[in-house]
C-alpha positions as CSV (number, residue, x, y, z in Angstrom):
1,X,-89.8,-50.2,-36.2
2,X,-91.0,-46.8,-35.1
3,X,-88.5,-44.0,-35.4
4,X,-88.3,-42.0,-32.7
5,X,-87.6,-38.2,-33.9
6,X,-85.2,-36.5,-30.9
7,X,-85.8,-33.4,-29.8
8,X,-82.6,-30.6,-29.1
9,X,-81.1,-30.8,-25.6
10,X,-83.0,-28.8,-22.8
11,X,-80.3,-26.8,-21.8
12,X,-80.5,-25.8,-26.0
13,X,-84.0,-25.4,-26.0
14,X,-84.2,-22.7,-22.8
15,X,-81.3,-20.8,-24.4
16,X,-83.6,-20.4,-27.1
17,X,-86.6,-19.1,-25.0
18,X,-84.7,-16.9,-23.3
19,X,-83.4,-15.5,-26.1
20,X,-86.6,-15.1,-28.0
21,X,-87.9,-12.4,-25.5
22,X,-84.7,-10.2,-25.8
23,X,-85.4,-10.6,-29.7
24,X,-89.0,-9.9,-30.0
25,X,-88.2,-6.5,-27.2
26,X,-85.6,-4.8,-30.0
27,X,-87.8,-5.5,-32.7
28,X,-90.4,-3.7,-31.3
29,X,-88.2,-0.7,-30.0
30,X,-87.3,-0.5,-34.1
31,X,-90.5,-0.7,-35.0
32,X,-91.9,2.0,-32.3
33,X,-88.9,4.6,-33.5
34,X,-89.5,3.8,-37.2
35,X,-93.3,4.7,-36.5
36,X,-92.5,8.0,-34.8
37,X,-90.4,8.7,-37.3
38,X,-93.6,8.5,-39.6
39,X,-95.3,10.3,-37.7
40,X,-93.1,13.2,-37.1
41,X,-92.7,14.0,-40.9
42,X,-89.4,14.6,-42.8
43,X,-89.6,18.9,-42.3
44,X,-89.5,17.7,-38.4
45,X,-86.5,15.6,-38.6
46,X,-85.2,17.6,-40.5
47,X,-85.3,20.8,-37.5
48,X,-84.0,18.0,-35.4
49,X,-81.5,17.3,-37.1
50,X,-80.1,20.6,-37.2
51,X,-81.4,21.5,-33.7
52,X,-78.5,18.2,-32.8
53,X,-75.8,19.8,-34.9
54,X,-76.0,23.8,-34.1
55,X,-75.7,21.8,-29.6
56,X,-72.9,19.9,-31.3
57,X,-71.1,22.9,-32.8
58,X,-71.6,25.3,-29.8
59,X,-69.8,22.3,-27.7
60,X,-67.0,21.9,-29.8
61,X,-66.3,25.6,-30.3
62,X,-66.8,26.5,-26.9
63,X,-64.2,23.8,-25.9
64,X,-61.7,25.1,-28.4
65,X,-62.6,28.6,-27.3
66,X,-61.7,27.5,-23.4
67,X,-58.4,26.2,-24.3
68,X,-57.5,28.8,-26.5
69,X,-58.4,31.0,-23.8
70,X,-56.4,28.9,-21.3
71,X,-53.1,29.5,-23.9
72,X,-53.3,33.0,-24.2
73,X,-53.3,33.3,-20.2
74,X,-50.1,35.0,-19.5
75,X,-47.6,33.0,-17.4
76,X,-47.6,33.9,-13.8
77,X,-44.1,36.1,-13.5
78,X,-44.6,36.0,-9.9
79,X,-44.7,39.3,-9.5
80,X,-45.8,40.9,-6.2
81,X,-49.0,42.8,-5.7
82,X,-48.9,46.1,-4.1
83,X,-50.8,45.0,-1.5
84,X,-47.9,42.9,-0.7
85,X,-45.5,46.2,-0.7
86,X,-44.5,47.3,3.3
87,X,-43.7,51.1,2.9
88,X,-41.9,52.0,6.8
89,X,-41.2,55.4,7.7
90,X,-38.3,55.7,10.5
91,X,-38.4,59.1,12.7
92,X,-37.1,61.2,15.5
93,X,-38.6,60.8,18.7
94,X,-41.2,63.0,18.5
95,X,-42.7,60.7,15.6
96,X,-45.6,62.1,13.5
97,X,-46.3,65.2,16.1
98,X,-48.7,67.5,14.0
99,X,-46.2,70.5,12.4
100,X,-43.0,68.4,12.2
101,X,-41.9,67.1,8.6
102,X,-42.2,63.1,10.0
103,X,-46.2,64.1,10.1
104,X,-45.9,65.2,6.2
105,X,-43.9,63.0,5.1
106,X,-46.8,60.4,6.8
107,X,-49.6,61.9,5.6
108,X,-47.7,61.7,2.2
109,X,-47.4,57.9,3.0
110,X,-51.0,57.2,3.3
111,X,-51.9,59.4,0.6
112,X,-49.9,56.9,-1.6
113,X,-51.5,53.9,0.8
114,X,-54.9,55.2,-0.3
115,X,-54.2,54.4,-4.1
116,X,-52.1,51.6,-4.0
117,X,-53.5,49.6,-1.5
118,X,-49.7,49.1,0.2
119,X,-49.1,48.9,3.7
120,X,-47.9,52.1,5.8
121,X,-46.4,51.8,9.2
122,X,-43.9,54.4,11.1
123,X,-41.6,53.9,14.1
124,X,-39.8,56.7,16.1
125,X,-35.8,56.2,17.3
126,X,-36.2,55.9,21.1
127,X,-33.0,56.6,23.1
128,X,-29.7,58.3,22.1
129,X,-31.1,60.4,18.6
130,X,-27.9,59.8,16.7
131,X,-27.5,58.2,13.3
132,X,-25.9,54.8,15.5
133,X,-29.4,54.9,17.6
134,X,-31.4,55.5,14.6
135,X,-29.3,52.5,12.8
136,X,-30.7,50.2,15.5
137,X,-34.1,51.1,14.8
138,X,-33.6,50.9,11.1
139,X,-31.9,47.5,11.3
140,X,-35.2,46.6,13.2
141,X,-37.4,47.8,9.8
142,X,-35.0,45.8,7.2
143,X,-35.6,43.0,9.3
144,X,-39.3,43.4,8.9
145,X,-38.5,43.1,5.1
146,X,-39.9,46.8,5.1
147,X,-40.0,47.5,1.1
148,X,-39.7,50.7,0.9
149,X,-37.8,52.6,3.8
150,X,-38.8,56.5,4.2
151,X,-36.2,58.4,6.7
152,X,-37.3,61.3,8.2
153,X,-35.1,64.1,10.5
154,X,-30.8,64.3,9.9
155,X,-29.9,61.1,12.3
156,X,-32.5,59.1,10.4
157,X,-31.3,60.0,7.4
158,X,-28.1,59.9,7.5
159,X,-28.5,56.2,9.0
160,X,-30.6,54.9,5.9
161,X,-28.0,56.6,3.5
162,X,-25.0,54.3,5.0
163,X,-27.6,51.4,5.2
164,X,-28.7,51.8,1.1
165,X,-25.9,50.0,-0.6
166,X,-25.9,47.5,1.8
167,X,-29.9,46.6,1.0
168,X,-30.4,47.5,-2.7
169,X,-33.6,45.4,-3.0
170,X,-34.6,47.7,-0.7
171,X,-36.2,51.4,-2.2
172,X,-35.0,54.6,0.2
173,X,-36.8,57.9,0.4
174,X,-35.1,60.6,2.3
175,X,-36.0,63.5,3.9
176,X,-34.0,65.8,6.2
177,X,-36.4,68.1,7.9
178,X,-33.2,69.8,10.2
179,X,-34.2,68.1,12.8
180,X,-32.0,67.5,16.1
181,X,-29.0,65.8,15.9
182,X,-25.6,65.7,13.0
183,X,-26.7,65.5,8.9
184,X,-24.6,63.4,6.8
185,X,-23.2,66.3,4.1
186,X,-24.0,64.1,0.9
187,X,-28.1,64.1,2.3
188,X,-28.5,67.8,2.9
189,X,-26.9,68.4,-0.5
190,X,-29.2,65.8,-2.6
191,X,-32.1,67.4,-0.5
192,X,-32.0,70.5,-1.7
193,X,-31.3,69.3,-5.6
194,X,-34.2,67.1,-4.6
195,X,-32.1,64.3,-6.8
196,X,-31.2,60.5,-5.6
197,X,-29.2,57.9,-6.9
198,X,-29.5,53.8,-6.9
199,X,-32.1,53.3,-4.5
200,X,-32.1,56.7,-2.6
201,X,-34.7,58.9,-3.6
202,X,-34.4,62.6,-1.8
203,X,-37.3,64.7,-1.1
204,X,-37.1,68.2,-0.6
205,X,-39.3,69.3,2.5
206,X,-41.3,72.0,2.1
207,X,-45.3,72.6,1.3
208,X,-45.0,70.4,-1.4
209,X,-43.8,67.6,0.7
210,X,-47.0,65.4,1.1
211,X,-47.4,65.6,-2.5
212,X,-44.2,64.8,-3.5
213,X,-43.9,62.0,-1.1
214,X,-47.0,60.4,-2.3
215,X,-45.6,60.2,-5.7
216,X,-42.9,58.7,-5.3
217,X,-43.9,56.2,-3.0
218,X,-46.4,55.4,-5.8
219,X,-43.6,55.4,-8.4
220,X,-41.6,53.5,-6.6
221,X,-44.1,50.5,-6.0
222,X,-45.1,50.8,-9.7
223,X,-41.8,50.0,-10.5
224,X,-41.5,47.2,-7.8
225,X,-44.7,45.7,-10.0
């Protein structure tokens, strides 16, 4: 009887040819990186070796550095910039005429604008020039959210003094040039002590009156910081 030797299954046999090629790739690949290896020399691998680690370490500590950096950032207060600040200065009817104390106190005002980067705007009190018509007008300004609210001439004056307590976010600086109209006693006194209270600040008009507005302004955004 002849014995017939069996040979593996075919599906077997192709899973082994197809594997064989897969094999045969890898062991070449090894054998190609182990002869460069050769080549290159140990003093080589060694400079790559460190080249590697020094990339490696600059990574890491710059990442470590970013957060770090990122921690120390100092929480956002929410603070508003003084570009964000709306400095309005409320006059008589003649405005910012050239020789009137409105025109100092404006040239003040942009001196101030100049340096802080805040806005500047100015609005005269049309109609009856009495510290009701100049409330109207200053309503009209609060309702702008105007910051800081500069008063210039007695009605205009005496309107933002009776308006202060009533808006204390609200900064005041006053200044009664004797212009037309009644003055509110407590003003004309502060005036010429050039002192202020709360959120009034009194200016004394005079030479010195651009000057001195401009500082305060400025003081008074710095501390709105």
């Amino acid at each position: 009887m002849v014995k017939r030797v069996g040979q593996g299954p075919p599906a077997r046999r192709a899973e082994t040819t197809r594997g064989a090629p897969s094999r045969s790739r890898f062991t070449t690949a090894v054998r190609s990186a182990r002869l460069w290896l050769q080549e290159l020399g140990g003093y080589t691998i060694a400079l790559l070796t460190v080249a590697v680690a020094v990339v490696a370490a600059v990574a890491v500590t710059g990442y470590f550095l970013s957060r770090a950096e990122t921690g120390r950032r100092p929480p956002d207060t929410g603070a508003r910039s003084s570009e964000d600040v709306d400095a309005c200065l409320l006059t008589g009817e003649d405005g910012i005429s050239a020789g009137t104390t409105a025109a100092q106190v404006w040239q003040g005002m942009r001196d101030a604008s100049l340096r802080t980067h805040a806005r500047v705007s100015h609005v005269p009190v049309t109609g009856e020039q009495s510290p009701a018509g100049a409330r109207r007008s200053l309503d009209g300004l609060l309702q702008r959210s105007c910051d800081l609210v500069l008063a210039a001439g007695g009605p205009q004056v005496t309107a933002a003094e009776r308006a202060a307590p009533l808006h204390r976010t609200v900064d005041f600086v006053l200044v009664d040039g004797g212009g037309s109209g009644p003055k509110s006693t407590g003003s004309a006194r502060n005036a010429d002590s050039g002192k202020g209270s709360g959120n009034i600040t009194f200016a004394r008009p005079g030479d010195g009156l651009r000057a001195e507005v401009a500082g305060t302004v400025e003081r008074r955004i710095a501390a709105r910081g």
